[in-house]
VEXMIBA-214639 format. One record per residue: x negated, y negated, z negated of N, C-alpha, C in turn. Coordinates in steps of 0.05 Angstrom, whole numbers, padded with zeros to 5 digits, always signed. Layout:
! VEXMIBA-214639
XYZXYZXYZ ...
! end
This chain:
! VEXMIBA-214639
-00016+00024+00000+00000+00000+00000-00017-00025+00000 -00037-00032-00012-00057-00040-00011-00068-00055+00006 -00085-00033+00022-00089-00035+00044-00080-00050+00065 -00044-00034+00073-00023-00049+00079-00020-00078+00077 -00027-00083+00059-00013-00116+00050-00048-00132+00066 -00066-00119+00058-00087-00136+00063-00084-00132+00094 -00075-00115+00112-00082-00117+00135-00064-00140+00150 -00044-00137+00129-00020-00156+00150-00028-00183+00139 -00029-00192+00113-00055-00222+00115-00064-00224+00131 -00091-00201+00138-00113-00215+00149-00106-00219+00174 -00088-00199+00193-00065-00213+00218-00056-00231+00219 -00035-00237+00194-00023-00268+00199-00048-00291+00192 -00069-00294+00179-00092-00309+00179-00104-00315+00211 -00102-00293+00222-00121-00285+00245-00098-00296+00268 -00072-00301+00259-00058-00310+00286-00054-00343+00273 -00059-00350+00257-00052-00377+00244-00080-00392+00251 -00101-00377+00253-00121-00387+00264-00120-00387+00295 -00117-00368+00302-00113-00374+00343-00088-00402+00345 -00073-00401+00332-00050-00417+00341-00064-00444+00325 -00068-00450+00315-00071-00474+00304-00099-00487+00323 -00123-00460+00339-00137-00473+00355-00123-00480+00379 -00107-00475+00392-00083-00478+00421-00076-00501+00413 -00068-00508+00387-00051-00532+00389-00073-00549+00394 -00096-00549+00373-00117-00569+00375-00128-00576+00407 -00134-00555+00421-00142-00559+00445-00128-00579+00469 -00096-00571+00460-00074-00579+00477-00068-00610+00471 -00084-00627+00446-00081-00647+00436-00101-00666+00447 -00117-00650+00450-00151-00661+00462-00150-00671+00489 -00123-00648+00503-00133-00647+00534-00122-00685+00549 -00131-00691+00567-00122-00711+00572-00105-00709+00592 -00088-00727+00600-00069-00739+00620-00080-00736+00645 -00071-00729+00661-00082-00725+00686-00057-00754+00715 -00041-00769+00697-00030-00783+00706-00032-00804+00696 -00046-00838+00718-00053-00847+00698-00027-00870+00686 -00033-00877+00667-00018-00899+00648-00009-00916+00652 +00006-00944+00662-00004-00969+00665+00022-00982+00637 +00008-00996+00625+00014-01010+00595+00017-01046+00603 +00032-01054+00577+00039-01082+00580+00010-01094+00583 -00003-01079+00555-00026-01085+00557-00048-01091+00572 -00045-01083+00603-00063-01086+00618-00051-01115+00632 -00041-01130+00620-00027-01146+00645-00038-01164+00627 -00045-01171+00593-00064-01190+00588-00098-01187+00589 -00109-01201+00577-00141-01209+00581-00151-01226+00568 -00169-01214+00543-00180-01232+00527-00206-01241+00541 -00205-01272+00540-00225-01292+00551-00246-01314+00537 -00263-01313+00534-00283-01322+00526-00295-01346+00545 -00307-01373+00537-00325-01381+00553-00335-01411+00537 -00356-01419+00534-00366-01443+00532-00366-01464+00554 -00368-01488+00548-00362-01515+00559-00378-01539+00549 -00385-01558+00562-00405-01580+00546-00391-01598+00525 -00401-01601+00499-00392-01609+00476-00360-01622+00485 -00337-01622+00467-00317-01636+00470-00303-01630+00450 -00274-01650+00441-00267-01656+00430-00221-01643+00426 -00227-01641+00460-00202-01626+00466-00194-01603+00447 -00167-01599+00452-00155-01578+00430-00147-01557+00449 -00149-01558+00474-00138-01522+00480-00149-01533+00520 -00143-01512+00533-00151-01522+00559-00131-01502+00581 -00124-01499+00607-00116-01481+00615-00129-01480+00636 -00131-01449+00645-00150-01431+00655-00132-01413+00679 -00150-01402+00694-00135-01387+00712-00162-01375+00722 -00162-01345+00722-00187-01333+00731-00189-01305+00736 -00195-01288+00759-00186-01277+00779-00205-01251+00772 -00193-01223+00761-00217-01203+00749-00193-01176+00756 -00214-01167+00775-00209-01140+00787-00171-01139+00801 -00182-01159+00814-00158-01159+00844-00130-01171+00821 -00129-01187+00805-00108-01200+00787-00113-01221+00784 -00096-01244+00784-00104-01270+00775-00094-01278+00746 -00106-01277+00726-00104-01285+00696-00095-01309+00689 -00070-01325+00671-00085-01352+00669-00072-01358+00647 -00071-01377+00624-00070-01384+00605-00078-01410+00591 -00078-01411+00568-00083-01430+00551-00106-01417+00533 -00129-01433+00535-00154-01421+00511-00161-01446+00500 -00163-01436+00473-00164-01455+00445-00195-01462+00435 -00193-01488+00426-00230-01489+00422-00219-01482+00396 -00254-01465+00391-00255-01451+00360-00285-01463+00352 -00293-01482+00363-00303-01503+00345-00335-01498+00370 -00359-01506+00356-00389-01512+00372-00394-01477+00369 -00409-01479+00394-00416-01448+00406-00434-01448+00382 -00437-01418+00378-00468-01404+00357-00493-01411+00371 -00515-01429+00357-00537-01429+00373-00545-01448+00384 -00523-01472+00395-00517-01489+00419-00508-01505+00404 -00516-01539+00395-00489-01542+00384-00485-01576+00405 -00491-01569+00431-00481-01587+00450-00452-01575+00470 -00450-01552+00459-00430-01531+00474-00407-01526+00453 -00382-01530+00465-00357-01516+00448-00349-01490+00460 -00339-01477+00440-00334-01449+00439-00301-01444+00450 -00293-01432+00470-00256-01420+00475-00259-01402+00480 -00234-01402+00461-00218-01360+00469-00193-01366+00468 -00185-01345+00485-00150-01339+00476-00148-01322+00501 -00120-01314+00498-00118-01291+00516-00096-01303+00540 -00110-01294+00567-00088-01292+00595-00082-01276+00597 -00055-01286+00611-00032-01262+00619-00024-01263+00659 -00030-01244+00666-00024-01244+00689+00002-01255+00703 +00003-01270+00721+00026-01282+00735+00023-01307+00746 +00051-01320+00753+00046-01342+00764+00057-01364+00747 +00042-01370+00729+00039-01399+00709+00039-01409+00724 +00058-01436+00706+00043-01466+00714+00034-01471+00680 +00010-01490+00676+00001-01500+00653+00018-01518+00646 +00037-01536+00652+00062-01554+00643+00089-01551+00648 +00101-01531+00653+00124-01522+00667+00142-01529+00633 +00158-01543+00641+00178-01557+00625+00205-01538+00632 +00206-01527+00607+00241-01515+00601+00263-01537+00593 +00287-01536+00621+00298-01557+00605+00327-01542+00597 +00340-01551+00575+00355-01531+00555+00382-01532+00578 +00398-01509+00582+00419-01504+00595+00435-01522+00584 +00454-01530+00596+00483-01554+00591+00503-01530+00593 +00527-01532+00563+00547-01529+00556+00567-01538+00581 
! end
């Protein structure tokens, strides 16, 4: 009886280990179709400029067949440089305008 009991453990051990490697494997495998996410439609942007005083600027700039454009924020004098100001912020693909005025619907 013994015996018995230890053999059918070490079976159900021995299949809880195969199955639990199948799942792992099947978690790992990748996509073979690819993705496309909101996320690819913005673009964090970086760039220095000669010292100034301005508070944001808008941009438009053209990376891997897309045209990006936005508003980037000065975050103060570049590291290093301090005749250079520092912007970031992120573009979003499309067709901006930098002043496009919403005017509120009439009742």
């Amino acid at each position: 009886m013994n015996k018995f009991k230890m053999l059918s453990l070490s079976l159900v051990a021995a299949m809880s280990f195969g199955v639990s490697a199948n799942f792992s494997s099947v978690q790992a495998a990748e996509s073979l179709v690819p993705e496309v996410s909101v996320a690819s439609d913005k673009l964090e942007y970086s760039t220095t400029v000669p010292r100034t005083s301005t508070t944001s600027m808008w941009v438009s700039v053209a990376h891997n067949g897309k045209i990006y454009s936005g508003y980037i924020y000065n975050r103060g004098l570049a590291y290093g440089d301090t005749n250079k100001s520092y912007f970031t912020g992120t573009l979003r693909v499309g067709p901006y305008a930098p002043n496009a005025i919403v005017e509120p619907e009439e009742l």
